[in-house]
SELONU-155977 format. One record per atom (N, C-alpha, C): y, x, z. Coordinates in steps of 0.2 Angstrom, whole numbers, plus 5000, padded with zeros to 4 digits. Each point is the difference from the previous one (the first is absolute). Layout:
# SELONU-155977
YXZ ...
This chain:
# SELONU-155977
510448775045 500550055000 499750075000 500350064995 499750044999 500150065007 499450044998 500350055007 500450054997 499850034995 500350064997 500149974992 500750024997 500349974995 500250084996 499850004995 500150054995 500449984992 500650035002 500149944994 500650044996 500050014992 500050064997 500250065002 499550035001 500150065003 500050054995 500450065001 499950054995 500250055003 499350065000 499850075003 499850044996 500650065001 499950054994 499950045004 499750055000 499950095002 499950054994 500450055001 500350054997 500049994992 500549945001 500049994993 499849944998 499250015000 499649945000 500049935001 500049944997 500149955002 499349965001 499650015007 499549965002 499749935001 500849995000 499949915003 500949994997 499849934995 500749994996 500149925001 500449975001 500149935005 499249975001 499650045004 499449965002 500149965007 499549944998 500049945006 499549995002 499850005008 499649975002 500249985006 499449925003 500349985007 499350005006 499850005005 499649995003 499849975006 499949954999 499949965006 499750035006 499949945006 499850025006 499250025000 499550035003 499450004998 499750044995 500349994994 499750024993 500050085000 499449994998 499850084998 500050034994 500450054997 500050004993 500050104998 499350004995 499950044997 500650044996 500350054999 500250024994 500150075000 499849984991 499850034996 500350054994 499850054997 500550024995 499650094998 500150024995 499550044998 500650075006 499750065000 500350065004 500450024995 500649985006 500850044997 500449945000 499649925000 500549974997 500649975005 500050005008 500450015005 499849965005 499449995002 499649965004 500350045008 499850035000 500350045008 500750015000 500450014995 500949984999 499949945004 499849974997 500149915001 499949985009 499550045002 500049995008 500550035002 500250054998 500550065004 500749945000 500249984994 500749975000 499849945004 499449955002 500049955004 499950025006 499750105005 500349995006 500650035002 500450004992 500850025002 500050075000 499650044997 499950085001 500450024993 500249964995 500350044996 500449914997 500750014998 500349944997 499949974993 500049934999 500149994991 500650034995 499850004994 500650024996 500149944999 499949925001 500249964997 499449925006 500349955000 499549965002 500350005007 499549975003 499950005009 499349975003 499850025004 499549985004 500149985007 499749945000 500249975005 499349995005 500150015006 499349985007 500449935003 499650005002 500349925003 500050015008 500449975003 500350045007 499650005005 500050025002 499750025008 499150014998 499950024993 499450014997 499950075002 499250015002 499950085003 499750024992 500150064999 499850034994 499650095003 499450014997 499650045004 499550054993 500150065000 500050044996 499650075001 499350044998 499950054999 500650065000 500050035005 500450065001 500050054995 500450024994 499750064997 499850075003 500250015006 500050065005 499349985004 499650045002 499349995002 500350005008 499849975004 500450025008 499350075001 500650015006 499750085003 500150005009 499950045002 500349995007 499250005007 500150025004 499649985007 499749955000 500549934999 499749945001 499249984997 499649955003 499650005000 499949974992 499649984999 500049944993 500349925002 499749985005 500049955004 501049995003 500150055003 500450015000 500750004997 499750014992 500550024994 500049954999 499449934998 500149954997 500349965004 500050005008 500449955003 500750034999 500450065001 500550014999 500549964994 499749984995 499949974995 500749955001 499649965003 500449935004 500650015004 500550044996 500549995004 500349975005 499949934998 500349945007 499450005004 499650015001 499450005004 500050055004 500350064996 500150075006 500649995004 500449984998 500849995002 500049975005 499749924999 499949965006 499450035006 499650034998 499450055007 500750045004 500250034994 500650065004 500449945004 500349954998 500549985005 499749955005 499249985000 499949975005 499850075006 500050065000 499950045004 500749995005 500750004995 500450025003 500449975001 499949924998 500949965003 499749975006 500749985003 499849985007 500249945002 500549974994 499949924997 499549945000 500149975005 499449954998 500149964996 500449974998 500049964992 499850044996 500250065000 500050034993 499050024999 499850035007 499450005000 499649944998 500349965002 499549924998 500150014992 500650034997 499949984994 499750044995 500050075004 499450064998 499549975000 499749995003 499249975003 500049964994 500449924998 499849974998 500150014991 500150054998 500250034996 499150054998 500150015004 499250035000 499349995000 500249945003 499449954999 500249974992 500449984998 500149984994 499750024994 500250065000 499750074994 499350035003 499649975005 499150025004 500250075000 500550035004 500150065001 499450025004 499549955004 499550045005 499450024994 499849964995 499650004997 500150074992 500650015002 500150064995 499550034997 500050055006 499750065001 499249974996 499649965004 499349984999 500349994988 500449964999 499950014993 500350074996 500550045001 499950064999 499550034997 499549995007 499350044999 499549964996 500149954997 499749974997 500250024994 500650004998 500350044993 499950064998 499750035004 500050075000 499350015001 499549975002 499450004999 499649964993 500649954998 499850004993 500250044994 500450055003 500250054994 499850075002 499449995005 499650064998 500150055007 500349955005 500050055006 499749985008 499650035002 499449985006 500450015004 499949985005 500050005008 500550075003 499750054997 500050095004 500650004994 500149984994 500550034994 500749955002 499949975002 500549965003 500450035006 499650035003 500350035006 500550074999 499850034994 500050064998 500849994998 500450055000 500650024996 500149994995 500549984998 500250004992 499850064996 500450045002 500150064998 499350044999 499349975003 499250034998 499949984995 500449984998 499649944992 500250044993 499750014994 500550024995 500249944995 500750054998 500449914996 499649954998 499449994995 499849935000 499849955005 499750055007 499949945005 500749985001 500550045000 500549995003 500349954997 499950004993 500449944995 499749945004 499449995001 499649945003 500249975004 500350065007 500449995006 500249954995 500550024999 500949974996 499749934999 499650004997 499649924996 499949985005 499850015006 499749965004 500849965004 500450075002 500549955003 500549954994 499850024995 500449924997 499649974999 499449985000 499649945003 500149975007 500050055003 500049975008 500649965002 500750024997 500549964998 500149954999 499649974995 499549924997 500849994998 500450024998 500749994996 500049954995 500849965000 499849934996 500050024992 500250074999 500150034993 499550065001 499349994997 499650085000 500250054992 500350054999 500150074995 499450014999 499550024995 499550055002 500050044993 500150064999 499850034994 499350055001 499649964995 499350075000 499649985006 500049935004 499850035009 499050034999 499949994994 499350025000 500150094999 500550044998 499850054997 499750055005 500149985007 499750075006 499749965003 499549934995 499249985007 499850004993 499350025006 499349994996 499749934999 499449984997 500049944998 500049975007 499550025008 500049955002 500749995005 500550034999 500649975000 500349954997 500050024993 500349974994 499749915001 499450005002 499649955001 500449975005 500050035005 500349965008 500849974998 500450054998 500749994996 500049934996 499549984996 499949964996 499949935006 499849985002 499749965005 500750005008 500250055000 500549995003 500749974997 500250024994 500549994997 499949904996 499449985000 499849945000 500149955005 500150045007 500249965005 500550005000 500550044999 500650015001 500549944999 500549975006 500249944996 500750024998 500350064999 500550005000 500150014991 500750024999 500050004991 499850094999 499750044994 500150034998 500050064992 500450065000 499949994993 499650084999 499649984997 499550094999 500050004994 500250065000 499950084994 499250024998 499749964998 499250045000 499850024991 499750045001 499349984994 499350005001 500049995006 499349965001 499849935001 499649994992 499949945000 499749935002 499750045005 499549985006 500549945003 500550065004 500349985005 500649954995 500150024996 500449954998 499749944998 499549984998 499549965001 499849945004 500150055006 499849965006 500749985006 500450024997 500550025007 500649964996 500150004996 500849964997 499949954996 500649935000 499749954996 500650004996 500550064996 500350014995 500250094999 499849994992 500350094998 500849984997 500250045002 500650044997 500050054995 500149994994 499950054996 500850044997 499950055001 500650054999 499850034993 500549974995 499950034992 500750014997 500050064999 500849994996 500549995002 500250035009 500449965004 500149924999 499449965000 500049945002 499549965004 500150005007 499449945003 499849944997 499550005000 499849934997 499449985008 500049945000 499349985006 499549944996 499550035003 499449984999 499649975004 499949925003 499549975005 499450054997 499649985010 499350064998 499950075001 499650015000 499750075001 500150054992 499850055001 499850064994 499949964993 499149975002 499749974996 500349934997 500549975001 500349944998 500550024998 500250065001 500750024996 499750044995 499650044998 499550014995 499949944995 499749955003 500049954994 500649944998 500750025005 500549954998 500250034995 500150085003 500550044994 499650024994 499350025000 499649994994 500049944993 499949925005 500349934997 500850004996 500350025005 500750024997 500250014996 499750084998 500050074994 499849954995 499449964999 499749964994 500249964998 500849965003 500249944998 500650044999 500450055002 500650024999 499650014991 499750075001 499750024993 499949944996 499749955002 499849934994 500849994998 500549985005 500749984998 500350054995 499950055001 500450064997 499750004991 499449985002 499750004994 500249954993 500149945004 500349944996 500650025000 500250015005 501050004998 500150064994 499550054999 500050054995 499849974994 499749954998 499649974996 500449974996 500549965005 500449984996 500850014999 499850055005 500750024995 499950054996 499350024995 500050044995 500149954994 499649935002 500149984994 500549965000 500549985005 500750014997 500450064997 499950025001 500250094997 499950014995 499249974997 499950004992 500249964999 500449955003 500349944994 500650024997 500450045006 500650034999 500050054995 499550055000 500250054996 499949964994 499449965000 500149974991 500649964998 500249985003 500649954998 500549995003 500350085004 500650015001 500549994993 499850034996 500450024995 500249934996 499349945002 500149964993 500549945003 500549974994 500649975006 499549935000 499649984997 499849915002 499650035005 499950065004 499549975006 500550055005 500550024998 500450055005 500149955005 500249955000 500049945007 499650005004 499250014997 499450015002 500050055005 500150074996 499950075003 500649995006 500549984999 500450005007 499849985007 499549914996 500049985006 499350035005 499550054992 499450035005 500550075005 500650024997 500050065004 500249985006 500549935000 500250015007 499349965005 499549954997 499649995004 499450085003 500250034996 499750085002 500350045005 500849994999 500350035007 499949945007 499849924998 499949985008 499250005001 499650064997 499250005002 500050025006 499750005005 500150035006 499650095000 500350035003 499850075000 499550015006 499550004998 499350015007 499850084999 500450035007 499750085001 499150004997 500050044997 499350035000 499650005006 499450005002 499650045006 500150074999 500450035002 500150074999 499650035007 499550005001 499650055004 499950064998 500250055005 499950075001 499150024997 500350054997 499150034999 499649995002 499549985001 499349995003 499850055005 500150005004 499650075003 499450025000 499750064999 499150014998 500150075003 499650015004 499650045001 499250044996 500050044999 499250054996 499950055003 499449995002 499650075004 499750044994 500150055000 499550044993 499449985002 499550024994 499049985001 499850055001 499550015007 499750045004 499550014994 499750085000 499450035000 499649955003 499349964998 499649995004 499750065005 499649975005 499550055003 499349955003 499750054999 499349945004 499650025005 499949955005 500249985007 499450045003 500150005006 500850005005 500450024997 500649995000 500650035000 500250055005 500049985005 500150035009 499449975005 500050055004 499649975004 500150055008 499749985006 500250035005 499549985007 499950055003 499449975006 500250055005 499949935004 500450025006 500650045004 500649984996 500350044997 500649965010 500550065002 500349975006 500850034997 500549995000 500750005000 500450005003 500550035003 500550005002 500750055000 500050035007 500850054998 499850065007 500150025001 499950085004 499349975005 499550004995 499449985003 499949965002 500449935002 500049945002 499849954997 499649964999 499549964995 500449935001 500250004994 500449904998 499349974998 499750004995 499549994997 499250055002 499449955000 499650045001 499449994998 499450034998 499550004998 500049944993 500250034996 500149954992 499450014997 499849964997 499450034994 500149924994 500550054996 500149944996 500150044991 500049964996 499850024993 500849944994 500250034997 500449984993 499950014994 499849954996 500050014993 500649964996 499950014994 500649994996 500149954998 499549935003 500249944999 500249965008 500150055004 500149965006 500949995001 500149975003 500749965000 500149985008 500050045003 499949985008 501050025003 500049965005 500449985003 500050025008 500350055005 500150015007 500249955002 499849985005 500449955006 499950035005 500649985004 500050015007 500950035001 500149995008 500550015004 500350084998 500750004999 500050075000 500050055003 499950065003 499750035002 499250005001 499849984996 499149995001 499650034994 500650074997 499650024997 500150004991 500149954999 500149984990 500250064998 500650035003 500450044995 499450085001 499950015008 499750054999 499050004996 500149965000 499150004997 500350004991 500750004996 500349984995 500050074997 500050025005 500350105002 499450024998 499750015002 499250025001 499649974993 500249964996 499749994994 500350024996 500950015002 500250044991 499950075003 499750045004 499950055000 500650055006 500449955003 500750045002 499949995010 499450015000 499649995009 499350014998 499950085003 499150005000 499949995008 499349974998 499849975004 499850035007 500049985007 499950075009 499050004995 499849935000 499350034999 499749974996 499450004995 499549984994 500350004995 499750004995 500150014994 500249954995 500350004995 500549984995 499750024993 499749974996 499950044993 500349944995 500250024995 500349994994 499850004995 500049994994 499950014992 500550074998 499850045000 500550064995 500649984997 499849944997 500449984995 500549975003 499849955005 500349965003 500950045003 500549924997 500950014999 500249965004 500249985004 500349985006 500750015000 500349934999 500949994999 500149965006 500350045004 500349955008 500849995001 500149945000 500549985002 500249995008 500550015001 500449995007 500849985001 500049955003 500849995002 500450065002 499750055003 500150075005 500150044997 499849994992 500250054994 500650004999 500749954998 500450004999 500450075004 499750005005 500350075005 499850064996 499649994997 499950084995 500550024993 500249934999 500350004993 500750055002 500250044993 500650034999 500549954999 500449985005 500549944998 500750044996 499950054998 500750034997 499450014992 499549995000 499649994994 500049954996 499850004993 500149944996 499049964999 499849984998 499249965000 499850054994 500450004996 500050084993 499550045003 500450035005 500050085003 499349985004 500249975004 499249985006 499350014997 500149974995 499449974995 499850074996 500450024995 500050054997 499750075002 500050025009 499950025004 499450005002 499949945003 499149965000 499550014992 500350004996 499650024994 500250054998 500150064999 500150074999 500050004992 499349974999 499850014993 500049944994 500349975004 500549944994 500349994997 500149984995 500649994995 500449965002 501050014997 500249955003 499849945001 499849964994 499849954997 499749965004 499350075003 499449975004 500449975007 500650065003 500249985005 500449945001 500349984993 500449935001 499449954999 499550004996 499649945001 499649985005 500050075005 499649995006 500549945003 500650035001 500549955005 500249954997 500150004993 500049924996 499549955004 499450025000 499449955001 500049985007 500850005004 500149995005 500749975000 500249994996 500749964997 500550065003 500050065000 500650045002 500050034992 500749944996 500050024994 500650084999 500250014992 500350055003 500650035002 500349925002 500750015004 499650005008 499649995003 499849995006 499750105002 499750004992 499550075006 500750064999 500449984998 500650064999 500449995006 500049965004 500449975004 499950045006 500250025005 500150055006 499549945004 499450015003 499750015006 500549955006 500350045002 500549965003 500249934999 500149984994 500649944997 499449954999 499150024999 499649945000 500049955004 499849964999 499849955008 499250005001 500049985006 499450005003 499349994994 500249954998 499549974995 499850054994 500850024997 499850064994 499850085004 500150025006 499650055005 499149984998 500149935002 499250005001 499649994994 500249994993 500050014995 499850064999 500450044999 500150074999 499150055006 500149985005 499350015004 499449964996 500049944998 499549984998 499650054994 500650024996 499950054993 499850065001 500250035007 499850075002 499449985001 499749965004 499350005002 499749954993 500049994996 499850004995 499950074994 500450045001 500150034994 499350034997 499550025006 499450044997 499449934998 500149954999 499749944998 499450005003 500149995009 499449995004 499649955000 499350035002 499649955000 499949955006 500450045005 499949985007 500949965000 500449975003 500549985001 500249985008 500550055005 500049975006 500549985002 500349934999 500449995003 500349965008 500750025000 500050005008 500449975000 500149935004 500649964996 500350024996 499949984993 500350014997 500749974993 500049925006 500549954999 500549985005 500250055002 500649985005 500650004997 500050044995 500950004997 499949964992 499549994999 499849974994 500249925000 500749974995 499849945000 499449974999 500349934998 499449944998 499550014994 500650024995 499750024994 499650054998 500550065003 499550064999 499349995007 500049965005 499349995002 499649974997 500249954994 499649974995 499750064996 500450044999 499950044994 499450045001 500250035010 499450045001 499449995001 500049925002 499349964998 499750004996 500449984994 499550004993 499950064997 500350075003 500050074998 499150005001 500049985007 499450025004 499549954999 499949954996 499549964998 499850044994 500650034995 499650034998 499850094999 500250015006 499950095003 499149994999 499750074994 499350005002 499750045005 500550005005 499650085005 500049955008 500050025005 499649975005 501050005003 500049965007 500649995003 499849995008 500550035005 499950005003 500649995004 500249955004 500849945000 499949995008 500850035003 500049995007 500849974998 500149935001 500549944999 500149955005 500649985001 500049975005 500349924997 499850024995 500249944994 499249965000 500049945001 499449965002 499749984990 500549994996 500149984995 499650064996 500450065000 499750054995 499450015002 499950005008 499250015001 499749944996 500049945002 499649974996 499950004993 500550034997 500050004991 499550074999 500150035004 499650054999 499350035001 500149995006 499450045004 499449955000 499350024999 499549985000 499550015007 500550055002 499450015008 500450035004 499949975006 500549995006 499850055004 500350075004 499850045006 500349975006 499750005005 500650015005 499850065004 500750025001 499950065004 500549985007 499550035005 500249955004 499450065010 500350015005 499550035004 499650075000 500550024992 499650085000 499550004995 499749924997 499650004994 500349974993 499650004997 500349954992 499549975000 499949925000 499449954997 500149974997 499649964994 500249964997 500249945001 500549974998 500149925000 499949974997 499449945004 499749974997 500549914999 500450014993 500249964999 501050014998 499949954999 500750004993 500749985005 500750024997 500650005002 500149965007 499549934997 500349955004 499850005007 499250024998 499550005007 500350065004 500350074996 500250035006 500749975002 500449974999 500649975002 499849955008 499349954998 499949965006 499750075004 499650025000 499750065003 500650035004 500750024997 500350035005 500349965004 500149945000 500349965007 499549995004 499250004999 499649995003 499950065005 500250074998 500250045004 500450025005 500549954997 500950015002 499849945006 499649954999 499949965007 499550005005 499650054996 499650045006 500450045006 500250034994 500550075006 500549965005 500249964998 500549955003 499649975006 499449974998 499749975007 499850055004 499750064996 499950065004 500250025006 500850014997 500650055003 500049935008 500049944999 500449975004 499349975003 499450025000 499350005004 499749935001 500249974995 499549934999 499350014994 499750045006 499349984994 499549955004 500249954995 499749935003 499149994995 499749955003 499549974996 500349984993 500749974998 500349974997 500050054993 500350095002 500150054997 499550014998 499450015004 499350044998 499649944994 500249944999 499749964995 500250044996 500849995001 500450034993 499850074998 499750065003 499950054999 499249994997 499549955001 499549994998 500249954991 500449975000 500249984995 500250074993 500550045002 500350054996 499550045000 499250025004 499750034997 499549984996 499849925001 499749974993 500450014992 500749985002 500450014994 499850074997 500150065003 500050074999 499150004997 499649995002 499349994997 500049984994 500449945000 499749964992 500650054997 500550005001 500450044996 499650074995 499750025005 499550075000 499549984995 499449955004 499749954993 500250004993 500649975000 500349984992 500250104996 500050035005 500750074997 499450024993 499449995000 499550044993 500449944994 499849945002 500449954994 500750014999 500550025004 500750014999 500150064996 499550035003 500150084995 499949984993 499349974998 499849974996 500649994994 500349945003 500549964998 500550064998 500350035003 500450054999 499850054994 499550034999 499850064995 500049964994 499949915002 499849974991 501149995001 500250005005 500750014996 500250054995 499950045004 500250075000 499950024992 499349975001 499750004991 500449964994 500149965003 500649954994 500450044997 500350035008 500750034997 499850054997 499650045001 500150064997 499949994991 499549954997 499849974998 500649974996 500349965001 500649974999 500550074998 500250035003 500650064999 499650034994 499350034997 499950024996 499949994993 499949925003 500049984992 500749974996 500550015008 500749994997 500250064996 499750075002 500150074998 499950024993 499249934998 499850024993 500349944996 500149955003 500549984995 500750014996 500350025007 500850074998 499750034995 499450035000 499950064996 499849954992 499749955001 500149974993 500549984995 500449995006 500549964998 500550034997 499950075001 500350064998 500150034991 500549964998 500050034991 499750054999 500250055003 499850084999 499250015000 499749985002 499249995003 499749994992 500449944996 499850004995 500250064992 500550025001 500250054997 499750065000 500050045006 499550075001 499449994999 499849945002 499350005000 499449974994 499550035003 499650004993 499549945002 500049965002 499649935003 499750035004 499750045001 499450005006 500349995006 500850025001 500250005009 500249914999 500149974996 500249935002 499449965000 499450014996 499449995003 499650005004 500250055003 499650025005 500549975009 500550014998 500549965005 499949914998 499849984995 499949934998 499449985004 499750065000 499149985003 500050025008 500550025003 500150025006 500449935004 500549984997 500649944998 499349935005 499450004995 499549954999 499550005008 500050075001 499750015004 500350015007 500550005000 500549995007 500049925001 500349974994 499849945002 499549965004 499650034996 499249965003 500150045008 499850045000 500250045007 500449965006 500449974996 500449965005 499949955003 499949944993 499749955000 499549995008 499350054999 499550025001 500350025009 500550025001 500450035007 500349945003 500349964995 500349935006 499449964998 499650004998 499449935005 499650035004 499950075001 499950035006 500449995005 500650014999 500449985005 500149935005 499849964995 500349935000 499349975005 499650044997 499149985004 500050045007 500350055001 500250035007 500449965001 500749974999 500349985003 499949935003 499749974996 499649945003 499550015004 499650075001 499549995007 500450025007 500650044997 500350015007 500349955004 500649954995 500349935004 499349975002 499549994997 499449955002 499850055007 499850065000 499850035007 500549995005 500850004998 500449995003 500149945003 499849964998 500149935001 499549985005 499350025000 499549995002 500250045008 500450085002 500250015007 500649945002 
């Protein structure tokens, strides 16, 4: 039996038709991703299922006495503690405490009590603080006010009390957009236990990955489902596209050449029987929609000015804010091939050490030197706060390049998919995704050699985060990525910081390794807190620092491994550069043979370059698994 019945629905806003007899149903347990590019009515779709706005058409149905539990769009505020806030949550569990205070019935008492025990009312509190320790809040933040936190810890609040709920129907839209990775992580691992049903809004693929065992996809006002995760509905609907297309292709095939029978021997009477009988076999050919997919999304960074190295560099350098040190004694260096990645908890610093390299925080003390030359494009979520919302992308832009032509101006924000019905569009009327578009271009416009972004996928569908990846495989200037996206780190970044205690060290080791590394933390602190340091733990603590040694061991060969990637690509992207360029009519026209020559003999020598780059790789890659295999 289904828990929730969606069954053609149709949701239109101001005008708009979002959802047009769309179906979906959802059983008990089931976890289910969906999906849909931004604007296409993903957060409608939650709103009309908690009855916040009605259908034009359809109905939706919950199955009875089903609890249904939903992220607040209001951040709570107030005195109450965090702890506090999240029990309040539980409205039958407040109601029955307040009425075992005060009735003087003993039946009815016995049936409070036993009512209590039913729901582990004693046991509350103790998971509360678990939910809210795994979303980034310790012992003392707990205690603290709502009201000391700003809206994002706040939204966290919010996430915490409809987990703690454990409701038979979980909402969630975005629940990763206000945690840092090592929440996003813990979110992940939580929502895998979860046994009840639910339906999340994300585009991170991580989490949809790991957390649901069907997508929903919203296209064209129509749900369709999908068993699996992200990566399974990538290769269903992929599969699909190429059998739809092969069918379309035959059914095209032949009813051309029914078509040429008809037009030749319509006219003539000894085959006119013929022609009749191919037209009306032509009217029962079946009609197969095209794969009409929406334009590709792409992203393009302009090409940096080279510079040679250092790029940046910094000794002993300490940061903070009215003299008070977040970070301290750094002595660290970036060139234009590094691709490095922050981690750590938030507050620990990322954003302000992020500050301090595009130039917008000098340092309480040591020095900071630079290239002259060196261009520094910094993205921030917290920009959107700067934009003129009564502005067009036109006007923003046109402002940021003083000395542009229109031309230059549309092309900058073209190479960001803000075509020219979008960049003419009021600031206001964008959505989150064409906002963070529009920032991405501004911090591109001086074609930096440095690149800092700060999360800079939160409002970004799936697509345009494909887009931003292959932007940045082929970006030739250096990056610098604070994400809480597990996925774009790994697609990107080639060297891990943690920032973490007032310092930034290296981490030594890949996505995965910090992933186990943080539960190995998370169950330290946990036996900490509750004062069992046995013989048992101290193994374990002599264990994780064996692992942390060979990890260290291996990090010259990891690096290794990374720079011969690093190399493919670049390697790869150029000689894609100079084939376009050959491939180019014009090339042969203008030119007088020397530049296709000399591009021929460049062509020959990329190749081999390459060639040359993956069996270095291949020979690194095999000493690492073999070292690896050997701890």
């Amino acid at each position: 039996m289904s828990l929730l019945v969606i069954h053609d629905l149709t949701l239109r806003i101001a005008g708009r038709t979002l959802l047009d007899q769309a179906n979906l149903s959802i059983e008990p347990g089931r976890k289910v991703g969906l999906i849909g590019r931004n604007g296409a009515g993903k957060s409608t779709l939650l709103a009309a299922i908690a009855g916040d706005i009605q259908p034009d058409g359809g109905s939706i149905r919950l199955s009875s006495r089903a609890r249904m539990g939903r992220v607040k769009q209001e951040a709570p505020s107030g005195p109450a503690s965090l702890v506090e806030t999240v029990l309040a949550g539980d409205t039958e569990r407040a109601t029955l405490l307040a009425e075992a205070e005060t009735t003087t019935d003993p039946q009815r008492i016995a049936e409070v009590h036993e009512r209590l025990i039913a729901i582990n009312a004693d046991s509350a509190p103790a998971r509360a603080a678990s939910i809210l320790s795994g979303l980034g809040f310790n012992a003392e933040a707990q205690a603290r006010p709502v009201s000391d936190f700003s809206g994002g810890w706040r939204m966290r609040v919010s996430l915490a009390t409809a987990l703690f709920l454990e409701p038979d129907l979980l909402l969630l839209d975005e629940p990763t957009n206000h945690l840092d990775l090592e929440a996003t992580l813990w979110l992940e691992g939580w929502l895998t236990r979860f046994g009840g049903a639910a339906l999340i809004v994300s585009h991170d693929r991580g989490l949809l990955d790991a957390c649901v065992n069907a997508i929903a996809h919203l296209d064209r006002g129509k749900l369709s489902l999908t068993p699996g995760g992200y990566e399974e509905f990538v290769r269903i609907r992929t599969e699909q596209a190429l059998q739809q297309t092969r069918a379309a292709e035959k059914v095209a095939a032949r009813r051309a050449h029914m078509q040429s029978f008809v037009d030749r021997f319509r006219a003539k009477a000894t085959k006119a029987k013929q022609a009749q009988a191919r037209i009306k076999a032509l009217e029962k050919l079946p009609v197969i929609d095209s794969v009409i997919e929406d334009a590709p999304t792409r992203f393009e960074f302009p090409e940096p000015e080279p510079l040679p190295p250092p790029m940046l560099t910094m000794e002993h350098v300490t940061i903070g804010y009215d003299g008070k040190a977040i970070l301290s004694n750094l002595s660290l260096r970036l060139d234009m091939e590094d691709r490095i990645a922050l981690l750590g908890a938030n507050g620990n610093g990322k954003s302000t050490f992020a500050k301090l390299v595009a130039g917008r925080l000098e340092p309480i003390s040591g020095t900071v030197n630079h290239s002259s030359r060196l261009k520094v494009g910094y993205f921030a979520q917290h920009q959107t706060e700067e934009l003129v919302m009564s502005d067009t992308p036109i006007a923003h832009m046109a402002r940021a390049l003083p000395k542009a032509l229109p031309t230059e101006v549309r092309s900058q924000l073209a190479r960001f998919g803000l075509d020219a019905g979008k960049a003419e569009t009021k600031i206001s009327e964008l959505s989150g995704g064409e906002k963070a578009r529009l920032l991405l271009a501004l911090a591109t416009r001086d074609a930096p050699q440095l690149l800092i972004l700060d999360e800079p996928t939160n409002h970004l569908d799936l697509d345009a985060k494909d887009a931003l990846v292959r932007a940045l495989s082929e970006f030739e200037g250096a990056v610098l990525l604070i994400s809480h996206d597990p996925h774009l780190v790994e697609m990107v970044a080639d060297r891990l910081w943690l920032v973490g205690d007032g310092r930034i060290t290296p981490f030594e080791g890949d996505m995965a390794e910090y992933r186990t590394w943080l539960l190995e933390q998370s169950r330290a602190a946990a036996r900490s807190a509750s004062g069992r340091e046995t013989e048992s733990s101290a193994g374990r603590k002599e264990e994780r620092r064996e692992r942390a040694e060979a990890r260290k061991a291996l990090a010259p060969l990891r690096k290794k491994v990374k720079e011969a990637e690093s190399k493919i690509l670049k390697l790869t992207s150029e000689r894609a550069k100079v084939e376009t360029r050959l491939a180019d009519p014009a090339l042969y026209d203008a030119s007088s043979g020397e530049d296709v020559t000399r591009l021929t003999m460049k062509l020959a020598s990329l190749k081999k370059d390459e060639e040359k780059a993956e069996e270095e790789w291949f020979t690194l890659q095999a000493e690492l698994e073999e070292a690896s295999a050997e701890d």
